[in-house]
ZALUM-710692 format. One line per field, with one value per residue (C-alpha): y negated, z, x negated; chain; residue number from 1; residue in three letters. Coordinates in nm, 4 decimals, always signed. Each point is the difference from the previous one (the first is absolute). Example, Ala and Ser with C-alpha at 12.3 -4.5 7.8 and 13.67 -1.06 7.14 Angstrom:
<rs>
v <- [+0.4500  -0.3440]
w <- [+0.7800  -0.0660]
u <- [-1.2300  -0.1370]
kette <- [A  A]
nr <- [1  2]
rest <- [ALA  SER]
</rs>
This chain:
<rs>
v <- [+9.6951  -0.0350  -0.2006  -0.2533  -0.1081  -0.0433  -0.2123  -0.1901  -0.0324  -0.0887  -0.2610  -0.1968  -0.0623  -0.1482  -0.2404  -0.0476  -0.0900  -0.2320  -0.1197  -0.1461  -0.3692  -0.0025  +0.1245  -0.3056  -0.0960  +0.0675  -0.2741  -0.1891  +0.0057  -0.2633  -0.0956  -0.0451  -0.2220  -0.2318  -0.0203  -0.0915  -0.2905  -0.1381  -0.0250  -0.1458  -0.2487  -0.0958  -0.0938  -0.1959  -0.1878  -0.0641  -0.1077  -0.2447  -0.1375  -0.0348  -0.2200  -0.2453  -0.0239  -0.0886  -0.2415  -0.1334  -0.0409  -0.1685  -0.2348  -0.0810  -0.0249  -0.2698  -0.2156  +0.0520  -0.1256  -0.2839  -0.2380  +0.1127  -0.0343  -0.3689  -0.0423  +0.1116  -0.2053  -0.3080  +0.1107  -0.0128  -0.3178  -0.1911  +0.1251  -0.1085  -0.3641  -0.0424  +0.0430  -0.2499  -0.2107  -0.1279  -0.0338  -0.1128  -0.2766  -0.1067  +0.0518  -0.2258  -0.2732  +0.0358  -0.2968  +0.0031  +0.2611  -0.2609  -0.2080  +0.3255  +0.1206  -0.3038  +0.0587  +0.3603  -0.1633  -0.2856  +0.2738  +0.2340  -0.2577  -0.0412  +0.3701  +0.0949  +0.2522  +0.2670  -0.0902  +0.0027  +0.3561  +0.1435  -0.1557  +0.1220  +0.3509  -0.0241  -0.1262  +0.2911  +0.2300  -0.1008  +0.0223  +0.3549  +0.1064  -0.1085  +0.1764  -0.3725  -0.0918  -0.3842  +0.0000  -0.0060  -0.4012  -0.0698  +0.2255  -0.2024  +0.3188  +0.0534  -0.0658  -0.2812  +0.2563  +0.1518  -0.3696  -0.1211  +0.3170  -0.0387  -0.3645  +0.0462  +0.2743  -0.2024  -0.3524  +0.1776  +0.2142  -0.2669  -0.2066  +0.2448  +0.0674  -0.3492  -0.0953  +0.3012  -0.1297  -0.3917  +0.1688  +0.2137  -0.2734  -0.0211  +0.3717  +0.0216  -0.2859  +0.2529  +0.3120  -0.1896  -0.1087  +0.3499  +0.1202  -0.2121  +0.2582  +0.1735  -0.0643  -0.1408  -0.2014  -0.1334  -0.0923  -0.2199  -0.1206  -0.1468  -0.1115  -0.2069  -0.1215  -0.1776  -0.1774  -0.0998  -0.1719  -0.1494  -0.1421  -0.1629  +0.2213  +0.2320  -0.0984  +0.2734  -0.0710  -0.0056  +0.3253  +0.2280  +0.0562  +0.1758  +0.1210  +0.3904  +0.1518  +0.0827  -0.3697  -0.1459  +0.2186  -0.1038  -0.3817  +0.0508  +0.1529  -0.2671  -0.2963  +0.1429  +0.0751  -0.3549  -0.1943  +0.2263  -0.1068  -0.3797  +0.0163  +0.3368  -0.0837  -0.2057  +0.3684  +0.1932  -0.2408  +0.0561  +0.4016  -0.0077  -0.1181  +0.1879  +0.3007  -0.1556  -0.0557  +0.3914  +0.1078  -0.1646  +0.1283  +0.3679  -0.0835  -0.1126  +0.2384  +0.2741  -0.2118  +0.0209  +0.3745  +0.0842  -0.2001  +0.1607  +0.3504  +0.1237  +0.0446  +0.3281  +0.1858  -0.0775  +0.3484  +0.1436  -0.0740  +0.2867  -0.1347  -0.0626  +0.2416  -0.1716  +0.1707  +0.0941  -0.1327  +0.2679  -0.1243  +0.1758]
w <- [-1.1939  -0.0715  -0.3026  +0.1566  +0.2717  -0.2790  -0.1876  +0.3396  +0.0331  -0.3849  +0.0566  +0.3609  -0.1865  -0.3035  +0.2891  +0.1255  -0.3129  -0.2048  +0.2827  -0.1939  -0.0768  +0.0892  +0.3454  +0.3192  +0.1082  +0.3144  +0.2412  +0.0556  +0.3121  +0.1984  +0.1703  -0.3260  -0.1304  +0.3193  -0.0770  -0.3082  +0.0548  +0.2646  -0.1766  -0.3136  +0.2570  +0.2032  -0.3426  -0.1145  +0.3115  +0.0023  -0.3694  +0.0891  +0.2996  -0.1902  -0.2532  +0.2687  +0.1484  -0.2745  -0.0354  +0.3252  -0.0244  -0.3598  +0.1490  +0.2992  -0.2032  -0.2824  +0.3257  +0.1492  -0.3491  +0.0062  +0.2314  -0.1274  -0.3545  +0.0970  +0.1657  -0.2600  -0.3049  +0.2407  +0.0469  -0.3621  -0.0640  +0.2788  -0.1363  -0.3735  +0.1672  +0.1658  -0.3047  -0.1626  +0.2106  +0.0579  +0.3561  -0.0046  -0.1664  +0.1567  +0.3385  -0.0476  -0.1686  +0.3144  +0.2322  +0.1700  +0.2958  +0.2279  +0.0135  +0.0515  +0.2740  +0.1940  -0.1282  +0.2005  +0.2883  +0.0816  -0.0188  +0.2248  +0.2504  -0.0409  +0.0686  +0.3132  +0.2377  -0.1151  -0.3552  +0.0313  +0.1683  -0.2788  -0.2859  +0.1890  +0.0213  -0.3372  -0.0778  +0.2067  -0.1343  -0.3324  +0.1158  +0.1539  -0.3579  -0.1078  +0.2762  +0.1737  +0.3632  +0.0275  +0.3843  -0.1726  -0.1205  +0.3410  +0.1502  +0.0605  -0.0025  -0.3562  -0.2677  -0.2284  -0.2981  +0.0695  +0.1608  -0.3517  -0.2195  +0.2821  -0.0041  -0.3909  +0.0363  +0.2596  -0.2043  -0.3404  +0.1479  +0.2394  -0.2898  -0.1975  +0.2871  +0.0465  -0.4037  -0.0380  +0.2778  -0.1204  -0.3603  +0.1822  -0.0716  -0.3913  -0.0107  +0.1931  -0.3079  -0.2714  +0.1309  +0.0157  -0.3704  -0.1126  +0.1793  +0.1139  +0.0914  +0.2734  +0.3230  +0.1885  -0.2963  +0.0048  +0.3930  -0.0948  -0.2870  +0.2248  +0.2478  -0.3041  -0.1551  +0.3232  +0.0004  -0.3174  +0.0448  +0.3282  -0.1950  -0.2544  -0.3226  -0.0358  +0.0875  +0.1500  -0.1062  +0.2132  -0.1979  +0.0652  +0.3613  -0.1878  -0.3110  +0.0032  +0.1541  -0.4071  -0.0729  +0.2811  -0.0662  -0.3270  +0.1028  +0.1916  -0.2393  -0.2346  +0.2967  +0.0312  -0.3276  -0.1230  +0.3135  +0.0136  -0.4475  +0.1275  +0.2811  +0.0577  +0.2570  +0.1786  -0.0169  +0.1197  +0.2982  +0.1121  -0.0397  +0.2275  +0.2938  -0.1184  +0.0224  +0.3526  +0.1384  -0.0778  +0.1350  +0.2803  +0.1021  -0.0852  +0.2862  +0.2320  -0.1114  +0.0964  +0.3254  +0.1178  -0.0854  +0.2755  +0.2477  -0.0115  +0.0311  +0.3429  +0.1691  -0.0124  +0.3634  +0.2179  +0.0310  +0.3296  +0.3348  +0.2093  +0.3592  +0.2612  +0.2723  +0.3231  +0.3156  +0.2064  +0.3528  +0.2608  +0.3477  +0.2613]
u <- [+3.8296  -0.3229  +0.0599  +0.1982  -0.2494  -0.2350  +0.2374  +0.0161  -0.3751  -0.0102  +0.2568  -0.1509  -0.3065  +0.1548  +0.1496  -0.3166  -0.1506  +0.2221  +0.1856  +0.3072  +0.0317  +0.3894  -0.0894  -0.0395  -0.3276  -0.1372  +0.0167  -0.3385  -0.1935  +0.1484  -0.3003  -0.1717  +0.2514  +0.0128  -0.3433  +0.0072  +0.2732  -0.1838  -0.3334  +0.2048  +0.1696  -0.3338  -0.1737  +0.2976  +0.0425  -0.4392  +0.0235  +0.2756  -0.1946  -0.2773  +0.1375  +0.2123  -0.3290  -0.1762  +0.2351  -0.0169  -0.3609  +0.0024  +0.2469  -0.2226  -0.2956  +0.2056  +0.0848  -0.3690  -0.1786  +0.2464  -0.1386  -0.3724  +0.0699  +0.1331  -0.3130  -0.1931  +0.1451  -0.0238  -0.3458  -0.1056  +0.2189  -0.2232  -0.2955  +0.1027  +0.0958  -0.3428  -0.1857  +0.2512  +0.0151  -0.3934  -0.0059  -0.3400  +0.1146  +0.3487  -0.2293  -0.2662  +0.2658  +0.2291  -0.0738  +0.2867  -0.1172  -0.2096  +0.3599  +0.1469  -0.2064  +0.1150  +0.3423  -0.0663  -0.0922  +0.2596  +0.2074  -0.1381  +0.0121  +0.3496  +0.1153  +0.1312  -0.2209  +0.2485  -0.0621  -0.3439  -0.0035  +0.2042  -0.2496  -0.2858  +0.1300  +0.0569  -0.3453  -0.1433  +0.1754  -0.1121  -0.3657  +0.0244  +0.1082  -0.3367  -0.2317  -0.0256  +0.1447  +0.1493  -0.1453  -0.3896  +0.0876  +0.0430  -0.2935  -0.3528  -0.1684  +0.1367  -0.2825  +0.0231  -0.0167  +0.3388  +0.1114  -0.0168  +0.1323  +0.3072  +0.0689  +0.0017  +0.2686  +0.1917  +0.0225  +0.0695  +0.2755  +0.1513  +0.0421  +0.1460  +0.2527  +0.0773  +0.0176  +0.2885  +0.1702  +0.0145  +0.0995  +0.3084  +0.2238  -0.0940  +0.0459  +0.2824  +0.1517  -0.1838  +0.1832  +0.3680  -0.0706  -0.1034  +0.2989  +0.2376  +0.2749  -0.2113  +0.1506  -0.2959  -0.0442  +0.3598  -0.0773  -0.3072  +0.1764  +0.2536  -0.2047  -0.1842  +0.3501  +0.0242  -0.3395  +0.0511  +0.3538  -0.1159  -0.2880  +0.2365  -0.1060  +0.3141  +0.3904  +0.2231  +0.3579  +0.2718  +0.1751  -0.2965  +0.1373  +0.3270  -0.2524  -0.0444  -0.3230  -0.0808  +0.0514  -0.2009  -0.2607  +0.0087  -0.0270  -0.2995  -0.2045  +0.0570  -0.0111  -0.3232  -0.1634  +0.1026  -0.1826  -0.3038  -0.0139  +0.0279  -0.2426  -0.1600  -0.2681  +0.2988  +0.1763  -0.2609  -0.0687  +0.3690  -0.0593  -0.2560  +0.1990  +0.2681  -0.2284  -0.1289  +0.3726  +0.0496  -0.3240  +0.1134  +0.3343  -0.1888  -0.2497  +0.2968  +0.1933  -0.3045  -0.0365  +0.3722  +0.0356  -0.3345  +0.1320  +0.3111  -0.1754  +0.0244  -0.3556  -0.1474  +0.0050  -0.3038  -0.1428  +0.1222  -0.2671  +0.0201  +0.0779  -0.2880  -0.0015  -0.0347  -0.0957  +0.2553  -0.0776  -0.0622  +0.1105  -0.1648]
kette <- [A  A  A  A  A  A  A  A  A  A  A  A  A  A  A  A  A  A  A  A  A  A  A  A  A  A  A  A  A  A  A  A  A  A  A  A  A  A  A  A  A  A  A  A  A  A  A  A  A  A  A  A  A  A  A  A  A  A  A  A  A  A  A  A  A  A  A  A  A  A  A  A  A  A  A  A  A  A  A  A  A  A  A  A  A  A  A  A  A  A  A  A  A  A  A  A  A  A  A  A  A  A  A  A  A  A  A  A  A  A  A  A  A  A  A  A  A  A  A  A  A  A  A  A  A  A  A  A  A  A  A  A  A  A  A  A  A  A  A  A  A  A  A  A  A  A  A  A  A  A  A  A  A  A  A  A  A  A  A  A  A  A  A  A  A  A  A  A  A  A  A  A  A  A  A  A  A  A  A  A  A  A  A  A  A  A  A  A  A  A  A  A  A  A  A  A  A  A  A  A  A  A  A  A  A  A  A  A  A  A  A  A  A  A  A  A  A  A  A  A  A  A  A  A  A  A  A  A  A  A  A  A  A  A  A  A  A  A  A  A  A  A  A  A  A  A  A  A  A  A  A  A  A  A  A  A  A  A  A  A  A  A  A  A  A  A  A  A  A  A  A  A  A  A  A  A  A  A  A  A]
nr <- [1  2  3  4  5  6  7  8  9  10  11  12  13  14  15  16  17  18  19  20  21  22  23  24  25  26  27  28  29  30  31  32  33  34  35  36  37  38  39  40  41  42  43  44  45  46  47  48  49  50  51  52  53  54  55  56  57  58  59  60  61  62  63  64  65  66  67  68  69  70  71  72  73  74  75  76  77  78  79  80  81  82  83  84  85  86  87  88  89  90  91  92  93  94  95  96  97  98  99  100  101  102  103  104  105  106  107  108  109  110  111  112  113  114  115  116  117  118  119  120  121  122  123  124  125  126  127  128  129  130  131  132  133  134  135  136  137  138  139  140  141  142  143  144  145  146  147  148  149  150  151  152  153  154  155  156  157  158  159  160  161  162  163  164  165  166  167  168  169  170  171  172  173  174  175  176  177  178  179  180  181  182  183  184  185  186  187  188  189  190  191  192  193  194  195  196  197  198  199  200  201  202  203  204  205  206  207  208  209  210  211  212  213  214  215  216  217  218  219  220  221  222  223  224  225  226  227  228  229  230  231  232  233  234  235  236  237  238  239  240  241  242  243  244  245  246  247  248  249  250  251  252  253  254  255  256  257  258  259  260  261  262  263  264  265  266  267  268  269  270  271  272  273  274  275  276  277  278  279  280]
rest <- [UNK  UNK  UNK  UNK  UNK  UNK  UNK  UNK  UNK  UNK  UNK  UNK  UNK  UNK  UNK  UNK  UNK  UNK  UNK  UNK  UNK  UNK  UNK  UNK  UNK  UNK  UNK  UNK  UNK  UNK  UNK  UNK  UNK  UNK  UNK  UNK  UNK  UNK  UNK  UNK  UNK  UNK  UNK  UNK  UNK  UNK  UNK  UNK  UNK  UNK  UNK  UNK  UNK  UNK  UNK  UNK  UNK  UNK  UNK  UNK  UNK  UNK  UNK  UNK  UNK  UNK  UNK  UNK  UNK  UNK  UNK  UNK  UNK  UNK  UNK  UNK  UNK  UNK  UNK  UNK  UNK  UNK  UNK  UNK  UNK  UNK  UNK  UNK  UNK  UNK  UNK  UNK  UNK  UNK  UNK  UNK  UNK  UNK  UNK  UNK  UNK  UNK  UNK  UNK  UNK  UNK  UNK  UNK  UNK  UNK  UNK  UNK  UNK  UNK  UNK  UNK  UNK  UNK  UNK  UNK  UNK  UNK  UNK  UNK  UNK  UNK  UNK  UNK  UNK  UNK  UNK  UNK  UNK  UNK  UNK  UNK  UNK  UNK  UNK  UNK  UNK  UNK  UNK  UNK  UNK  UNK  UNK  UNK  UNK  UNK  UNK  UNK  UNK  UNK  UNK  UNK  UNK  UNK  UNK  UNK  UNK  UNK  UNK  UNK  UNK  UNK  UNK  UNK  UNK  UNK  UNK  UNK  UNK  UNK  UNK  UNK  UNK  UNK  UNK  UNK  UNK  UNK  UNK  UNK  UNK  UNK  UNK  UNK  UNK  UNK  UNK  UNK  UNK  UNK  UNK  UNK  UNK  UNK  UNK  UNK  UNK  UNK  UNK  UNK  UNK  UNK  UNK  UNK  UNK  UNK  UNK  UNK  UNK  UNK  UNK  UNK  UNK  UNK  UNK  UNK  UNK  UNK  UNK  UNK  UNK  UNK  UNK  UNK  UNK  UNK  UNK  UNK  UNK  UNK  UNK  UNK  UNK  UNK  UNK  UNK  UNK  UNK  UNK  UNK  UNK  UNK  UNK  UNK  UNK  UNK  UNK  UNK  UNK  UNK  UNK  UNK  UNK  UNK  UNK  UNK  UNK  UNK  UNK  UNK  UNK  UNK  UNK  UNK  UNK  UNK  UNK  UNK  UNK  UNK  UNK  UNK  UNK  UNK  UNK  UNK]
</rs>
């Protein structure tokens, strides 16, 4: 008897010691394992994040840069055409701004009061950018110092205003030639095809009006490249009341569209409280 509990005894700690390969595993802690998945999980899901946001922000920073980096090349392209360009020179040559200057004011007399409150906020908006206030021109009490810096700054940039407008209509012809299949270009284009017919420099045959929108297209373009190679100035006269007719119907067009706005409410008045009368 005594033999075979020792065989017994001899026998649980061979178990105990080379635990058997063929024999299942215990089952892990299942705590420890939920543990483990989730920490596996939460760094997946942060190392994901991480790169979508990176992404994200490289994205956002390519589109930010754009607009600066446009800035900046135009930046060093200005710079390059100033030193080209000798404006010294081409400054002291130009004669043409006394002429201009009265140019500038015939046709400040001509605007309208609403025109001229639009230019002048312009103008003084202009000035603020520069630390200087459009109302000191007018002041007495203003010294003649800043007077002079300010009229400068005012008759430099007023004829700057006004020269870009009077060369609209020679860019708006520019821009139709550079691309001619834009659809506000096609619009002025017309508008211009007319003027030029009406003047008695282009035909318009009677089969356009059954002609394809390709093929009239077509016919424009080359009604108007071959008048503006005969008579170019002629040409660009005609775009600029083309440009004006357009301008025009815009500014009606603008007009019409406030007048048919309905008024904004009158803020509410709160009644007046009258006395009641107190018969005795």
């Amino acid at each position: 008897m005594l033999i075979i509990l020792l065989v017994l005894v001899l026998a649980w700690l061979v178990w105990i010691v080379l635990k058997p390969a063929w024999l299942p595993k215990p089952p892990e802690n299942r705590v420890t394992t939920a543990i483990a998945d989730g920490t596996s999980t939460t760094v997946s899901t942060a190392k994901t994040f991480g790169k979508t946001a990176a992404a994200k922000t490289g994205n956002w920073l390519s589109r930010a840069k754009s607009p600066f980096q446009k800035h900046y090349e135009s930046g060093k392209q200005l710079k390059a055409w100033a030193a080209e360009a000798e404006l010294a020179k081409k400054t002291a040559q130009d004669k043409t701004l006394p002429e201009e200057s009265v140019g500038l004011t015939t046709w400040l007399a001509g605007l309208s009061d609403e025109q001229a409150a639009h230019f002048a906020n312009e103008l003084a908006a202009f000035c603020r950018s520069q630390n200087l206030a459009l109302a000191w021109l007018f002041d007495a009490k203003t010294s003649d110092e800043i007077k002079d810096i300010l009229e400068s700054v005012v008759i430099l940039y007023s004829l700057a205003i006004w020269k870009g407008r009077k060369a609209q209509p020679i860019a708006a012809f520019h821009a139709w030639q550079t691309a001619p299949k834009k659809e506000e270009n096609r619009i002025f284009a017309r508008k211009l095809y007319i003027k030029i017919v009406e003047a008695g420099m282009a035909n318009s045959p009677a089969e356009m009006f059954l002609a394809s929108e390709k093929e009239r297209e077509a016919h424009i373009l080359k009604a108007i490249q071959d008048a503006a190679n005969q008579n170019r100035a002629a040409v660009l006269a005609l775009a600029a009341e083309a440009y004006a007719t357009g301008e025009t119907a815009h500014h009606e067009k603008k007009t019409a569209v406030k007048k048919t706005r309905k008024p904004t409410d009158s803020p509410k008045q709160t009644p007046s409280v009258q006395a009641a009368e107190v018969t005795v």
